[in-house]
N, CA and C atoms as an extended XYZ file, in Angstrom:
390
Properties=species:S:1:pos:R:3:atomname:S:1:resname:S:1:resid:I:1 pbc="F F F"
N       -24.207       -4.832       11.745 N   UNK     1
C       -23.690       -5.489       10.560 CA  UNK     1
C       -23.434       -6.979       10.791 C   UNK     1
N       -23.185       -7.087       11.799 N   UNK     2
C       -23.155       -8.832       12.417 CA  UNK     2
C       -21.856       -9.581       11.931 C   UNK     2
N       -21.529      -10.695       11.228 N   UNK     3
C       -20.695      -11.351       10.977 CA  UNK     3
C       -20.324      -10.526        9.687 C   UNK     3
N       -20.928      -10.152        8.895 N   UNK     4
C       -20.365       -9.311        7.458 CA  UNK     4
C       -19.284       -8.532        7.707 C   UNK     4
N       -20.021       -7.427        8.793 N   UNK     5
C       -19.192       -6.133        9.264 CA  UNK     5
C       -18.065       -6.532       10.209 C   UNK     5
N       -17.816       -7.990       10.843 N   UNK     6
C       -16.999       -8.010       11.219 CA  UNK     6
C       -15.869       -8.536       10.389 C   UNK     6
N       -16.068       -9.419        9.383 N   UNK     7
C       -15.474       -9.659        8.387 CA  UNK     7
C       -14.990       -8.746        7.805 C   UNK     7
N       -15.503       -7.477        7.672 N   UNK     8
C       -15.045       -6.754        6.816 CA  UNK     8
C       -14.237       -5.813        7.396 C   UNK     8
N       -14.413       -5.803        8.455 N   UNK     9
C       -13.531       -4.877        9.617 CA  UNK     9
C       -11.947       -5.259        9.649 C   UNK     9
N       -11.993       -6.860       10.080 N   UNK    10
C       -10.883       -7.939       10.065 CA  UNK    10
C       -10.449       -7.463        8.454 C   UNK    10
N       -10.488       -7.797        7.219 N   UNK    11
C       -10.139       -7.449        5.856 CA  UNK    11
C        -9.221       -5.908        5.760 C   UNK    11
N       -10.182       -4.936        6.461 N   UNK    12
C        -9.293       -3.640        6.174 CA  UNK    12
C        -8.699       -3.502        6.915 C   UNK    12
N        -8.681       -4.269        8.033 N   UNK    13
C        -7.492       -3.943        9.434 CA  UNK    13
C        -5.997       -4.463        9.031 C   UNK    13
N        -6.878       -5.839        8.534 N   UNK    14
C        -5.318       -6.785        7.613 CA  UNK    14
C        -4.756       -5.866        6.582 C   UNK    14
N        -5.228       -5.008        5.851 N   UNK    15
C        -5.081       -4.330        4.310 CA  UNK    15
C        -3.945       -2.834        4.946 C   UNK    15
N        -4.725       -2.451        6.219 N   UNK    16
C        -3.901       -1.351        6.681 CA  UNK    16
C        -2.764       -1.998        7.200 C   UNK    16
N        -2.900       -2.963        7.916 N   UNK    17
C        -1.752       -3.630        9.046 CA  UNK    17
C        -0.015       -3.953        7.759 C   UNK    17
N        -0.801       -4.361        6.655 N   UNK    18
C        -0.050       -4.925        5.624 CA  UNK    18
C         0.927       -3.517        5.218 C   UNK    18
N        -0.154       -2.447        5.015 N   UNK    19
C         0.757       -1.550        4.540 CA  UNK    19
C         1.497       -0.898        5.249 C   UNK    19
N         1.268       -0.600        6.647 N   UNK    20
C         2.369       -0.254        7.747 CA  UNK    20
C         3.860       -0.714        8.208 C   UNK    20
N         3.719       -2.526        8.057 N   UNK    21
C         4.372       -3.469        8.319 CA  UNK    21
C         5.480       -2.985        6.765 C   UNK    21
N         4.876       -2.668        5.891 N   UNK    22
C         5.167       -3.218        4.002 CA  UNK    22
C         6.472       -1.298        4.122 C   UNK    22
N         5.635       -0.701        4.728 N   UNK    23
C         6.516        0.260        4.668 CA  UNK    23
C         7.649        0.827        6.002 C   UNK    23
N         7.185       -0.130        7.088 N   UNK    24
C         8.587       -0.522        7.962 CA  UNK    24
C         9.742       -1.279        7.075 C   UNK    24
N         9.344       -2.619        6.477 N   UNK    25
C        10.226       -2.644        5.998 CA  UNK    25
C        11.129       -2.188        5.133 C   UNK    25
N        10.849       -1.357        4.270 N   UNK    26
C        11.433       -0.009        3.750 CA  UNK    26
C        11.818        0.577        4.455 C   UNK    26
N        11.982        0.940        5.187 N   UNK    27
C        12.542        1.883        5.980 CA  UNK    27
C        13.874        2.188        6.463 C   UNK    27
N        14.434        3.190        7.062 N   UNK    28
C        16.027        3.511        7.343 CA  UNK    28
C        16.015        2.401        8.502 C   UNK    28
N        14.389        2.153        9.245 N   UNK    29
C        15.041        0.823       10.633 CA  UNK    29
C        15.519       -0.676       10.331 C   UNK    29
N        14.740       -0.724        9.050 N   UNK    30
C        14.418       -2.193        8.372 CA  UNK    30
C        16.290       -2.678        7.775 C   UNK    30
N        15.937       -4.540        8.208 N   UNK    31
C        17.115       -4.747        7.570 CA  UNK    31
C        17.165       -4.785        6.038 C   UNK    31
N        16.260       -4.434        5.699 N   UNK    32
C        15.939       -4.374        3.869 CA  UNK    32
C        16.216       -3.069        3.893 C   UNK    32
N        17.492       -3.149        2.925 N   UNK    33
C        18.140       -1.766        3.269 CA  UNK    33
C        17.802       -1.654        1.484 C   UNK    33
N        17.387       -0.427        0.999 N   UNK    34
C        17.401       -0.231       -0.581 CA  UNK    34
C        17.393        1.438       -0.953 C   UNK    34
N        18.813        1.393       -1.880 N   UNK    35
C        19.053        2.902       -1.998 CA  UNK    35
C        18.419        3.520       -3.374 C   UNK    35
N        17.960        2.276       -4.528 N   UNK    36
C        17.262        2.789       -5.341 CA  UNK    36
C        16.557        1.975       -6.051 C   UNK    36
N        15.344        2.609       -7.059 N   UNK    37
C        14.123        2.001       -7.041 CA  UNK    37
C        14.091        0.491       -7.342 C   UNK    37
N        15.197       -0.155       -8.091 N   UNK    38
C        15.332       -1.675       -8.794 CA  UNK    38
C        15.388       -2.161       -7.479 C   UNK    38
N        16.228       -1.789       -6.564 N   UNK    39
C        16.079       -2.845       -5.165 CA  UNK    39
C        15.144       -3.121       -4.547 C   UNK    39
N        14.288       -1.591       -4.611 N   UNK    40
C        13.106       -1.527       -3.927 CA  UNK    40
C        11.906       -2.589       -4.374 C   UNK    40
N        12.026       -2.328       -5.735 N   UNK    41
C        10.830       -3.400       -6.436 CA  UNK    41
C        11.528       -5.086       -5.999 C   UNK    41
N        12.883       -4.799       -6.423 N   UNK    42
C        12.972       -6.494       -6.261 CA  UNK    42
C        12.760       -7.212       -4.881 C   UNK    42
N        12.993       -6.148       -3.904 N   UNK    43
C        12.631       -6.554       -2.942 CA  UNK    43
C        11.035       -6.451       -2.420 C   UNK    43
N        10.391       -5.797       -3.178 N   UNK    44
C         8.807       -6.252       -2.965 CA  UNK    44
C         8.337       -7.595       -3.870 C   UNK    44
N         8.883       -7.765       -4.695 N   UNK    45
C         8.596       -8.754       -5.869 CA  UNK    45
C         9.332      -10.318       -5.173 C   UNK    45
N         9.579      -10.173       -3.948 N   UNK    46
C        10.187      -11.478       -3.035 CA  UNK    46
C         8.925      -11.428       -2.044 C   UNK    46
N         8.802      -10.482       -1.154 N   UNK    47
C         7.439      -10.306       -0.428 CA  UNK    47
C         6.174      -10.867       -1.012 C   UNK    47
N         6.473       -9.960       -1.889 N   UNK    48
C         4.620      -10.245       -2.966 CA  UNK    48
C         4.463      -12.222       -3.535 C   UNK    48
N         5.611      -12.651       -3.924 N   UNK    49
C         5.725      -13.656       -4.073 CA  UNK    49
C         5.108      -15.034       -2.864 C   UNK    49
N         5.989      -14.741       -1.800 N   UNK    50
C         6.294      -14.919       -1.195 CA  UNK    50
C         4.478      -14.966        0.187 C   UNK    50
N         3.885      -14.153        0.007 N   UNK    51
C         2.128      -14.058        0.233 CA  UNK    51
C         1.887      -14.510       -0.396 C   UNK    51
N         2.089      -14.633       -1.662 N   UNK    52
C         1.014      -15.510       -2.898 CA  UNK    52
C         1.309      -17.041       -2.299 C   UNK    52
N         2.568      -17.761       -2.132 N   UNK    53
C         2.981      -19.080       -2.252 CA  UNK    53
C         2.040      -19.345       -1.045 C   UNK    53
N         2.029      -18.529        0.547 N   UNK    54
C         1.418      -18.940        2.126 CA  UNK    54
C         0.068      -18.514        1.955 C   UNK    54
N        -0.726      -17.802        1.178 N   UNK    55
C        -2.183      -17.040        1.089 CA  UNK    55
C        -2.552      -17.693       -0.433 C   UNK    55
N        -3.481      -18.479       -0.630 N   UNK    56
C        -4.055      -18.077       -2.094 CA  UNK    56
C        -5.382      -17.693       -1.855 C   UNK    56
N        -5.702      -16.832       -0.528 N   UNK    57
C        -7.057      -15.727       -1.072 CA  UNK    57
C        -6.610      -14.484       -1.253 C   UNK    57
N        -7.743      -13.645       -1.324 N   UNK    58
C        -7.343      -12.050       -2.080 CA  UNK    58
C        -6.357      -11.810       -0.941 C   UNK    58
N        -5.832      -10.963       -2.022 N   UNK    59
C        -4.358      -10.127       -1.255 CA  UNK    59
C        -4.074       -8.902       -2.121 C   UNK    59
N        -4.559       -7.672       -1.364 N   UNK    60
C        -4.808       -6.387       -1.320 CA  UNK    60
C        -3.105       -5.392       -1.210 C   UNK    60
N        -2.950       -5.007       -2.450 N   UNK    61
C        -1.221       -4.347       -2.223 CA  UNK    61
C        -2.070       -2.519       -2.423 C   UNK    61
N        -1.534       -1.939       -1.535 N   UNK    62
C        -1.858       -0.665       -1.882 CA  UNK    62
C        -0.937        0.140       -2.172 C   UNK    62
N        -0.754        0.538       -2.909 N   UNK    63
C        -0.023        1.444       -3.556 CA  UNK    63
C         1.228        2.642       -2.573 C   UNK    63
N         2.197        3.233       -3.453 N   UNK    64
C         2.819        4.202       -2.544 CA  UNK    64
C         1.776        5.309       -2.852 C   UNK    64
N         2.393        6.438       -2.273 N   UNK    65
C         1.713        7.778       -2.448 CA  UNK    65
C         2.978        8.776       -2.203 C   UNK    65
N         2.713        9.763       -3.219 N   UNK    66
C         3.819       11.288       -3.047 CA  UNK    66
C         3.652       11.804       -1.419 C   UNK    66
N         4.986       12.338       -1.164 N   UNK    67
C         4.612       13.078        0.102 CA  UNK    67
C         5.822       13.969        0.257 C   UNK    67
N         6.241       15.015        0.700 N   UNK    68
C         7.187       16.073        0.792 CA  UNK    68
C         8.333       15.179        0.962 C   UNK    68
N         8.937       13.742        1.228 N   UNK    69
C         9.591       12.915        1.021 CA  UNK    69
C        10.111       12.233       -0.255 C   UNK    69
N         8.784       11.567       -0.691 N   UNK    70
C         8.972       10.986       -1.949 CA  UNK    70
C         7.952       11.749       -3.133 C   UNK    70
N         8.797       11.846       -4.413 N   UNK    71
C         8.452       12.680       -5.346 CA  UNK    71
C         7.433       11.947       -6.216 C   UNK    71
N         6.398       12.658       -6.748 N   UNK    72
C         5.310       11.975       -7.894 CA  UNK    72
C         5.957       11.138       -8.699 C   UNK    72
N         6.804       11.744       -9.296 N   UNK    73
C         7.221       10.688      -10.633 CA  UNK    73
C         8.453        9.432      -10.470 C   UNK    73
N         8.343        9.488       -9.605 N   UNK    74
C         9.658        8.290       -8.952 CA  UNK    74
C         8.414        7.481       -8.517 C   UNK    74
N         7.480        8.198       -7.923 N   UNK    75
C         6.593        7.196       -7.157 CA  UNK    75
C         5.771        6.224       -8.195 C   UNK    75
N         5.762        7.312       -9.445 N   UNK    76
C         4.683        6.973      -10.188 CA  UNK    76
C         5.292        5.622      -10.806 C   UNK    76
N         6.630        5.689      -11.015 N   UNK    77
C         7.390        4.573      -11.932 CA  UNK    77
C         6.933        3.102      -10.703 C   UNK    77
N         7.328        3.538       -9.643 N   UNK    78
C         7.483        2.738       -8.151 CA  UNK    78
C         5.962        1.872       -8.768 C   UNK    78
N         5.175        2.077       -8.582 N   UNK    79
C         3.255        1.555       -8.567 CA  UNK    79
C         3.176        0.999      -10.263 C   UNK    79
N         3.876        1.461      -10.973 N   UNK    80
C         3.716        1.221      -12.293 CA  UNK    80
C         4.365       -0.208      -12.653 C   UNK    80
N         5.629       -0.415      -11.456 N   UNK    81
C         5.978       -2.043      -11.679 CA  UNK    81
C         5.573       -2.796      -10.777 C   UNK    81
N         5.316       -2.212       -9.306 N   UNK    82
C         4.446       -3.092       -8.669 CA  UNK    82
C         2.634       -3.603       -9.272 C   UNK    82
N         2.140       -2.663       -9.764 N   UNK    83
C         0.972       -3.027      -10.319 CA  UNK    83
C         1.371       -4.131      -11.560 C   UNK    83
N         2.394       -4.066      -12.224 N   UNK    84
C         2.479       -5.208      -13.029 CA  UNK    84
C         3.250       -6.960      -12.234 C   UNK    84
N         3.675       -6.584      -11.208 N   UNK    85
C         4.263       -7.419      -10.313 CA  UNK    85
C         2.666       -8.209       -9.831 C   UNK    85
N         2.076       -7.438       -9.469 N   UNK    86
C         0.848       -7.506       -8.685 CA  UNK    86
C        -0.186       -8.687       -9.421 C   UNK    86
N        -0.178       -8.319      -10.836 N   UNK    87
C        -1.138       -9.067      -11.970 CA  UNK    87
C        -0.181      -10.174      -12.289 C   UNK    87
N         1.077      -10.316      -12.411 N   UNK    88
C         1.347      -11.325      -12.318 CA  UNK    88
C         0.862      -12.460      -11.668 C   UNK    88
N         0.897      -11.866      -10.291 N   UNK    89
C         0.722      -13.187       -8.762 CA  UNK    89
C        -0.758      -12.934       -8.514 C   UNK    89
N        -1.377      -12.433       -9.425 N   UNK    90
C        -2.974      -12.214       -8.841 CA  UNK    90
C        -3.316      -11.261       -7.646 C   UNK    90
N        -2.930      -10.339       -7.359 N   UNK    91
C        -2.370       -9.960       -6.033 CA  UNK    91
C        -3.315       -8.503       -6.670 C   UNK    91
N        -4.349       -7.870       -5.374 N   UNK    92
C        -5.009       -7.103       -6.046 CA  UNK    92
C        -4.555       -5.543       -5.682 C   UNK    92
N        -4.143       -4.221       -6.611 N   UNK    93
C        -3.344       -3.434       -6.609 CA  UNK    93
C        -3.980       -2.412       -6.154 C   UNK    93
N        -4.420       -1.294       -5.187 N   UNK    94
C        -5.006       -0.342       -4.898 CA  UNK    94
C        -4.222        0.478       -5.082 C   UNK    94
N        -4.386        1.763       -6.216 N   UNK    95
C        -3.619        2.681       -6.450 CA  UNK    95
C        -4.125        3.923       -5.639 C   UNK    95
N        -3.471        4.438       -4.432 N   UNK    96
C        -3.897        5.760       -4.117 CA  UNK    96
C        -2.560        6.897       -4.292 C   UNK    96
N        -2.560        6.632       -5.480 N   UNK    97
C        -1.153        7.937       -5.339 CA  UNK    97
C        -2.204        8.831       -5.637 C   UNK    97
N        -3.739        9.428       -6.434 N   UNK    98
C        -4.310       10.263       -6.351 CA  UNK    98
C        -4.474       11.172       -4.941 C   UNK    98
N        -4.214       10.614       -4.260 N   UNK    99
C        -4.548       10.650       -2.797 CA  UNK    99
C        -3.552       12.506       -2.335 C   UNK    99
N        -2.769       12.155       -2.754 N   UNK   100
C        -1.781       13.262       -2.885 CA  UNK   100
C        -1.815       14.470       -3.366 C   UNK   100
N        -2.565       14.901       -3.909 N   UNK   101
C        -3.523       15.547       -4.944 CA  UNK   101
C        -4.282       16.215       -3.831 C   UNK   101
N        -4.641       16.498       -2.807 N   UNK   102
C        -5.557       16.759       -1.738 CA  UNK   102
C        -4.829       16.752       -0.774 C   UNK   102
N        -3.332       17.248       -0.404 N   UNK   103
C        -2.744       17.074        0.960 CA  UNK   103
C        -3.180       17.512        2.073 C   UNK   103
N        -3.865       18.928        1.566 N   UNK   104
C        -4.451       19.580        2.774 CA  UNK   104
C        -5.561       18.502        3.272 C   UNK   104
N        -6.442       18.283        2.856 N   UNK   105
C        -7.562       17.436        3.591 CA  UNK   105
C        -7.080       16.011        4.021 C   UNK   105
N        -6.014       15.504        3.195 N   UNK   106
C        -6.218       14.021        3.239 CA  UNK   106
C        -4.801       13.530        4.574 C   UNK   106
N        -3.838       14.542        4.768 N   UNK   107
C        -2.471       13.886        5.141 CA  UNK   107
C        -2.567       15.306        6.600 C   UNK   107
N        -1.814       14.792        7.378 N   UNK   108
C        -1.468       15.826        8.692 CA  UNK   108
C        -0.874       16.576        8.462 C   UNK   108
N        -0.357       17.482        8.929 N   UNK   109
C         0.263       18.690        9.117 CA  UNK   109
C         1.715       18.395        8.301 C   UNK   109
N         2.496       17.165        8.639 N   UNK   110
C         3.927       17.158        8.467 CA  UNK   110
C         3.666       17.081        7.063 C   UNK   110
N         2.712       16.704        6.211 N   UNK   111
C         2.523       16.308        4.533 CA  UNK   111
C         3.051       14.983        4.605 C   UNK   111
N         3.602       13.981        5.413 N   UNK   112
C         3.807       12.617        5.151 CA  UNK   112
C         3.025       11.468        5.477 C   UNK   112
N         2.136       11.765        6.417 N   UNK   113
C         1.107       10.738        6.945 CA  UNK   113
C        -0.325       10.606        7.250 C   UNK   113
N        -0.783        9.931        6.596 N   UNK   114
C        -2.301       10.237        6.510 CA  UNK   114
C        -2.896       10.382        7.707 C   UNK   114
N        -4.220       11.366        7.432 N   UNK   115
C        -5.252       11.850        8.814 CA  UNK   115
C        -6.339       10.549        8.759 C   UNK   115
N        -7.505       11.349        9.529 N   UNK   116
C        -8.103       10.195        9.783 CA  UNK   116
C        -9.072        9.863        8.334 C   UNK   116
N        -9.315       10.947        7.412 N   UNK   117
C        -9.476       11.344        6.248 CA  UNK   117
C        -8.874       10.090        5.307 C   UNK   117
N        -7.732       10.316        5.333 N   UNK   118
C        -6.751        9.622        4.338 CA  UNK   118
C        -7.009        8.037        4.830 C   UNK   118
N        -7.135        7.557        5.293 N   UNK   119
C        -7.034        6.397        6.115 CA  UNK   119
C        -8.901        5.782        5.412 C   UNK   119
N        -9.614        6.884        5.821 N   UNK   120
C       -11.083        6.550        5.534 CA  UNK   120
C       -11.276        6.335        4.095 C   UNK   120
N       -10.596        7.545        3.054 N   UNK   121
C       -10.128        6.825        1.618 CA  UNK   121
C        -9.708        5.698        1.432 C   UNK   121
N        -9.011        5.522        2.084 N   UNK   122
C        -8.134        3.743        1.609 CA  UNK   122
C        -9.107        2.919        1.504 C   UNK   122
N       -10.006        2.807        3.025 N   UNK   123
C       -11.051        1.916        3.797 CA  UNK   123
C       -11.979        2.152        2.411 C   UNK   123
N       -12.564        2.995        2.405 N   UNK   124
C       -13.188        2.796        1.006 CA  UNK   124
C       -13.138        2.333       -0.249 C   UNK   124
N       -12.044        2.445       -0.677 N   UNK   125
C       -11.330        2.061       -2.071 CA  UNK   125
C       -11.253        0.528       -1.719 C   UNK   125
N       -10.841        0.216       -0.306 N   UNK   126
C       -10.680       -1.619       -0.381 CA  UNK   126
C       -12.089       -1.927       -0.122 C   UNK   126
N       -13.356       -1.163        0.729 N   UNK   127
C       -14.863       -1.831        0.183 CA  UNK   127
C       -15.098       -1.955       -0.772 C   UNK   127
N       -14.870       -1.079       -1.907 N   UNK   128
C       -15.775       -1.201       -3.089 CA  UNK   128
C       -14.393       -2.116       -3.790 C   UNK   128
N       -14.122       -2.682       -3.470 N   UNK   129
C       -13.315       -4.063       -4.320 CA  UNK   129
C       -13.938       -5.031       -3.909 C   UNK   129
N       -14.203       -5.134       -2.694 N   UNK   130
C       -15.240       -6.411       -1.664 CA  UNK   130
C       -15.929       -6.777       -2.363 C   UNK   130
């Protein structure tokens, strides 16, 4: 693939790296401490900002997803204001809460974290935006 494929390698590595980092900070370790969903958004809607002002090329937000943790319809509200957060700042929104929908194939054993499956979905969904 030569310089393309490495380009494009670098792109989804950044796209995964983003969402790992994006959901540490959420987290019970993170000093972004948020007990319900308004904090949660406002505190992505400082982040998201905040990439737009240091990056003005594409910038890839991927979505949450349900998992024996977090429930569909909390999640669903969750993606429903980040995707409008998202079009605000130009910021491009990959929705995989479908993803959830397929636990057996797509997520490991515990139902919270994607296999190598789930991971290869994402990678796809951010090529065909390329």
């Amino acid at each position: 693939m030569g310089v393309s494929g490495a380009a494009l390698a670098t792109i989804i590595a950044q796209g995964i790296s983003a969402f790992w980092v994006l959901r540490f900070l959420f987290s019970s370790k993170s000093i972004i401490k948020t007990k319900d969903m308004e904090g949660y958004i406002k505190n992505m809607e400082k982040i998201i900002k905040l990439l737009r002002i240091y990056n003005d090329k594409s910038i890839f937000l991927i979505s949450l997803y349900p998992t024996n943790k977090l429930k569909k319809d909390k999640i669903r509200d969750i993606n429903n204001k980040l995707k409008e957060i998202c079009h605000e700042n130009n910021i491009i929104f990959i929705d995989i809460e479908s993803i959830s929908d397929n636990q057996e194939y797509f997520f490991e054993k515990d139902y919270y974290h994607l296999n190598y499956k789930g991971h290869r979905y994402i990678s796809n969904l951010i090529c065909d935006l390329l």
